[in-house]
N, C-alpha and C positions, 0 to 999 in steps of 0.2 A: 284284776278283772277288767278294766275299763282300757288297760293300756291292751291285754290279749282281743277285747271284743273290736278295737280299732284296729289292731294288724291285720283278724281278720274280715275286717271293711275295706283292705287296701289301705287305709292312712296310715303315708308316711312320716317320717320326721322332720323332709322337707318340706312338705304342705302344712304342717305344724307353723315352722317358723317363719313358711308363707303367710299364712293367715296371720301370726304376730305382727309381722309389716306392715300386712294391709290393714291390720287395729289399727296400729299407729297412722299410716298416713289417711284412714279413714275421719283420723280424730282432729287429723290436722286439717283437712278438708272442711269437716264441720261446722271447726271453730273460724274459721277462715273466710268462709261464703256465711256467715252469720246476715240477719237482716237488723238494724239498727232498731226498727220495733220488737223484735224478741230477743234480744241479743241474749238475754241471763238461761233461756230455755235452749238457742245456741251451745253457749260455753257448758252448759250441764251437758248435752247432747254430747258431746265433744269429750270432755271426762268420759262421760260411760263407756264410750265405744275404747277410748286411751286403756281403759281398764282391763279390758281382755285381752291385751299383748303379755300380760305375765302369766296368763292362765294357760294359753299356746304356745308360749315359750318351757312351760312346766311340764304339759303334756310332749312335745315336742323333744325335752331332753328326756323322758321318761322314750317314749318311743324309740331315741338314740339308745339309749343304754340297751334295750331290750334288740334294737339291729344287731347294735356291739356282740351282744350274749351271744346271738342265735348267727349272726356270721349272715343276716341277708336282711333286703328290707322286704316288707311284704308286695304280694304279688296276687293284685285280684284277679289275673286272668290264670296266672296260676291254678292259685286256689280253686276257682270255676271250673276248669279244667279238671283236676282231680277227685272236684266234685261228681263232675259227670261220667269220669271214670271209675268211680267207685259206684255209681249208681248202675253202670251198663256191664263189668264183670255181677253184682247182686241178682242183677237180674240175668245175665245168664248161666248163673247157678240155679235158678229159679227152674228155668230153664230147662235146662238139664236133669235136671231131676236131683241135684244135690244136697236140695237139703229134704228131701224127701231119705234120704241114705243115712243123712242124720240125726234122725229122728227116732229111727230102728238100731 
């Protein structure tokens, strides 16, 4: 459920294991520019962020596997696209008088 409502948001597998990176060098960053007065609120700051590289790297091979299956990555202009095409044949069946035909 969580990996189809992300394909179709456009996240890919690459932005997955973007965002895993940027955990990591976000955490390195943290710990790094720490201030010598808070240092222990620093290196905690620093874990937490560390900690979400395995979550987008989990989500990230879930989204791989699910490219693999389906043979594409997702495609938000795509999808918009065919959104708004299925919206403007509806309506010009509306239109037309088609589903008034099917009705009878």
């Amino acid at each position: 459920m969580l990996i189809r409502t992300l394909r179709k948001l456009g996240i890919t597998s690459d932005m997955a294991f973007l965002a895993a990176g940027g955990s990591i060098l976000a955490s390195i960053i943290a710990w790094r520019v720490r201030s010598k007065s808070n240092m222990q609120h620093a290196e905690r700051l620093g874990i937490f962020i560390g900690l979400w590289a395995p979550t987008f790297t989990t989500i990230g091979a879930a989204l791989k596997l699910e490219e693999d299956l389906h043979g594409t990555k997702a495609d938000p202009q795509g999808a918009w696209n065919e959104l708004r095409g299925s919206a403007a044949k509806g309506a010009e069946k509306v239109h037309a008088g088609g589903d008034e035909a099917a009705l009878s």
